[in-house]
N, C-alpha and C positions, 0 to 999 in steps of 0.2 A: 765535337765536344758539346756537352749537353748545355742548356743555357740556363743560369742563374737569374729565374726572372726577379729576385728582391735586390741583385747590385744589378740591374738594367734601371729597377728604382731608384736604388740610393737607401734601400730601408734596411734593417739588419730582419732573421728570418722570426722574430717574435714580434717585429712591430705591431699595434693594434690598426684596425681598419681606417681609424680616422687618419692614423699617421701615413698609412698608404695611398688613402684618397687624397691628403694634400700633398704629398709628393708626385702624385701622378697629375694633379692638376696643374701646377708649378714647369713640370716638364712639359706638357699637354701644351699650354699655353707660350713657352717661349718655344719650342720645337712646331707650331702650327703651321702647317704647308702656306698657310696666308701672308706669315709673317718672315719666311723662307723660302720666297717661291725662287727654284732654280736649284737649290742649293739639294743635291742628291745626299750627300750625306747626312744633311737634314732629315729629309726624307727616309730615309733608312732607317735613325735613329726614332723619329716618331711613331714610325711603325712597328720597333721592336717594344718600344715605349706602352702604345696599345694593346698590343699581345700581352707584356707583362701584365697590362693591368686586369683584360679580359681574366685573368686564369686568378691570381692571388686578389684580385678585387671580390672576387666570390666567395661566398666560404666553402661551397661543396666542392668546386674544383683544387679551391687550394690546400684544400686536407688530403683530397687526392695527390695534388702533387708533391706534397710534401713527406705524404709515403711511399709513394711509386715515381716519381722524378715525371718524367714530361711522357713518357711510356704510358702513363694514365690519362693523359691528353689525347689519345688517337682514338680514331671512330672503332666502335667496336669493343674497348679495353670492359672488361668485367673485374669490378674491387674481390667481389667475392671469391672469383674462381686463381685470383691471382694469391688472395690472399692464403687460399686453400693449396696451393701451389707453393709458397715459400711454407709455411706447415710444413707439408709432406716432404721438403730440401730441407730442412730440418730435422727432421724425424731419423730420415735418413743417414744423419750423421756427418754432413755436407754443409751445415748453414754457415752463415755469421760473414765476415766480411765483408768486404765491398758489394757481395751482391748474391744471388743462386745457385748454387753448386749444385749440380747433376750426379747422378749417381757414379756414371764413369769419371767422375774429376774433375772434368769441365768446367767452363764458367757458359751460368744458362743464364740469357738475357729474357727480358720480359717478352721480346718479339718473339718468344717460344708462345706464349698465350696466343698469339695471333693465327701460328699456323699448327697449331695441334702437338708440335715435334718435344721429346719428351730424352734428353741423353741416356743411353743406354735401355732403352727400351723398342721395340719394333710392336706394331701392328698383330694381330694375329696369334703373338709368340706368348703373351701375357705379360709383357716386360713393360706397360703403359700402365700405370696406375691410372690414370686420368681419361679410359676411355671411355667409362661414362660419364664422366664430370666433363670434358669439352665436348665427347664428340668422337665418335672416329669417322667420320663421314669428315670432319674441317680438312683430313690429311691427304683427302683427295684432292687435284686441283683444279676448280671444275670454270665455268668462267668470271672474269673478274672485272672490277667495275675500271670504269675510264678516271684518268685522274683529274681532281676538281680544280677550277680554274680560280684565281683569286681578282677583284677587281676594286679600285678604291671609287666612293661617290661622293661628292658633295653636296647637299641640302641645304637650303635656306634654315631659318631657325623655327620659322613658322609651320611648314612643313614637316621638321622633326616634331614637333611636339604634336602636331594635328593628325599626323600621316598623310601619305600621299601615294599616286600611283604613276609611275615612272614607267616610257618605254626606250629600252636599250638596244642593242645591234651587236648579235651574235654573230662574230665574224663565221663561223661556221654552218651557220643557219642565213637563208633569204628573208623569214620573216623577224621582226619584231619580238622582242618579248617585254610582255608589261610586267611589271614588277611592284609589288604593293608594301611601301616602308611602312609600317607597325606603328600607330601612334604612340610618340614616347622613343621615338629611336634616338642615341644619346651620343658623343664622340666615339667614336671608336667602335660602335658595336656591330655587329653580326648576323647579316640577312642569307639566310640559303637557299637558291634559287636548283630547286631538283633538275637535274636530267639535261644542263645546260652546261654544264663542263664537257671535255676531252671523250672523244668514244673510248669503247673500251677495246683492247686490242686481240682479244679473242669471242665474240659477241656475248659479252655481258654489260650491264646497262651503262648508261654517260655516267661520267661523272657529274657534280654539279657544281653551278656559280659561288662564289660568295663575296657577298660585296662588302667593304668594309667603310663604312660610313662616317664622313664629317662631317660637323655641322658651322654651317657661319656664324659669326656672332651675331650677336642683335642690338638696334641701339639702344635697347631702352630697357630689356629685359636680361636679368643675369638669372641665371642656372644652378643649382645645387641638386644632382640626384634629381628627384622628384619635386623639388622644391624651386621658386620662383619670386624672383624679386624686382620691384618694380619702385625707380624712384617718382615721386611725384611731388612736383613744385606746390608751394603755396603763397600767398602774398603772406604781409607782415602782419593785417587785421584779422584773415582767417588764424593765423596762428595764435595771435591777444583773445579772439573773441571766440573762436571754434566755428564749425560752418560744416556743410556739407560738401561733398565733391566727388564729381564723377571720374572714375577708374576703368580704366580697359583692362578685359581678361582672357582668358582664350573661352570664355564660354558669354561673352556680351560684358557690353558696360553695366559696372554696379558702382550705386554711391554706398561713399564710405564717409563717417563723420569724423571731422577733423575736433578733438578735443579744445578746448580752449585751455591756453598756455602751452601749447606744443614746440617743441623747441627739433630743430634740424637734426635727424637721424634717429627721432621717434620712431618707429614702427607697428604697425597694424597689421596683423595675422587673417588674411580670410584663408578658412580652412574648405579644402578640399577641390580651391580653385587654380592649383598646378599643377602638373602634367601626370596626365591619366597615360595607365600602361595597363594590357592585360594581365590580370589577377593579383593585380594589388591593390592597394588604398591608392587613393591621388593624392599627390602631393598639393600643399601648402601655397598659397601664394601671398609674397610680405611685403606688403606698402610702405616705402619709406618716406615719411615729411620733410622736403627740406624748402626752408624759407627763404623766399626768393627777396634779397630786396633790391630795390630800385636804382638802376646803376645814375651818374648825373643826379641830384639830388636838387631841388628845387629848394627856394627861399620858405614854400610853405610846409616841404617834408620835412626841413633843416629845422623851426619849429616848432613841430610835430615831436621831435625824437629831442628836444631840448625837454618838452613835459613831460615826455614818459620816462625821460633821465630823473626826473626829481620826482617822478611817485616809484621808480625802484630802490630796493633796498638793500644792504649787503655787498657785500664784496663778489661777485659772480666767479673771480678768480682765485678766493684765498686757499682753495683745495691744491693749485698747482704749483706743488714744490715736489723736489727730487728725494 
């Protein structure tokens, strides 16, 4: 049975992107092998979890799939030659329902794109419409690739955002294989390592690895896409008077100036200093202020915070009614 990846979500199939992204992070997050460990059908669940999101978290993939069902998901799948293919099931007099009618009556699956085969038509006879649109060379069966192996990794946080280069142990292989995660590698995504899966069973090439990647948390950095956020303490005078302060980033420490009158959960945008991925912009990294104050409170903080009670003014609370 085919798999509904928006109820693996929870989403209905028009939801917008943001509504899918926090669905999937909500699951992501209580389904994390970290916070599950043992538990297999955890496990299970997290991973159908990530698939879903891989495919409808896209928009290219998920337009495909939401034309062609998961039959657009496989290596090889062409929109154009498929689409050209329900057309001519069409034309024919055969379309509409649940799915491809063939000429002889049949019901034709999309796995016909795969291997050439066309109902009620042979090779030769002229009864293929599509032998120059696929191919008649595909209905030959000539050798085929080995099947790819799937493996799960887990990363530091530092590492996914930096990239790194890992060596793994190909139970089929004596040596090594180094492995280079992409900087900007995110939960769940998708590294393919060529020629490193299953031989093939009549000498055509290996399949290949794919590893599917997680990433640890961090303690001190939170995650959005390409975006990053960072809280950072301040005392009570930098926040009255303003000040400078030094910030770590993935690219060196930079000072950032603390406004004077900043209050706990301000934020300060430095752009372009979150996680770089190839061929995109870099994301954003968001400084939060939050003001630390002094736990034990001495006779001369005590006050301290008596005078600054009598030069504020207003009700700081009168907005908080229901």
């Amino acid at each position: 049975m085919a798999t509904d990846f928006y109820a693996v979500l929870g989403v209905p199939k028009d939801a917008d992107a943001a509504t899918i992204k926090k669905a999937y992070r909500k699951l992501a997050r209580d389904l994390h092998p970290d916070k599950n460990a043992g538990n297999k059908a955890m496990e299970t669940r997290f991973k159908e979890v990530n698939r879903a999101y891989e495919v409808v978290g896209d928009d290219g993939k998920r337009k495909l799939y939401d034309e062609f069902g998961e039959e657009a998901l496989r290596e090889g799948f062409d929109a154009e030659k498929a689409r050209a293919y329900k057309q001519w099931q069409s034309r024919a007099g055969n379309g509409g329902g649940g799915g491809f009618r063939g000429g002889g009556g049949g019901q034709v699956n999309l796995e016909d794109l795969f291997s050439g085969a066309v109902p009620g038509g042979h090779a030769g006879e002229g009864g293929d419409p599509f032998g120059d649109l696929f191919g008649r060379a595909s209905r030959r069966r000539g050798p085929v690739k080995g099947r790819d192996y799937e493996q799960e990794l887990t990363v530091d946080f530092v590492s996914a955002v930096r990239g790194t280069s890992l060596q793994l142990r190909n139970p089929s292989s004596p040596e090594p294989v180094t492995v280079r995660i992409p900087p900007g590698a995110s939960e769940g995504s998708r590294v393919r390592i060529k020629g490193q899966g299953a031989a093939s069973p009549n000498g055509g090439p290996n399949g290949d690895l794919i590893l599917v990647i997680h990433v640890e948390p961090h303690p001190l950095f939170e995650r959005d896409g390409d975006d990053l956020t960072l809280e950072v303490p301040i005392t009570t005078s930098e926040a009255i008077k303003g000040a400078k302060v030094k910030v770590p980033t993935f690219d060196g420490d930079v000072s950032v100036k603390v406004p004077p009158g900043t209050n706990s959960g301000t934020k300060l945008r430095l752009r372009g200093k979150g996680v770089t991925r190839k061929g995109r912009e870099p994301g954003d990294m968001y400084v939060r202020f939050m003001v630390h104050v002094p736990a034990g409170a001495t006779p001369e903080l005590e006050k301290l915070a008596d005078e600054i009670a009598k030069l504020e003014s207003g009700d700081v609370r009168a907005n908080l009614t229901i």
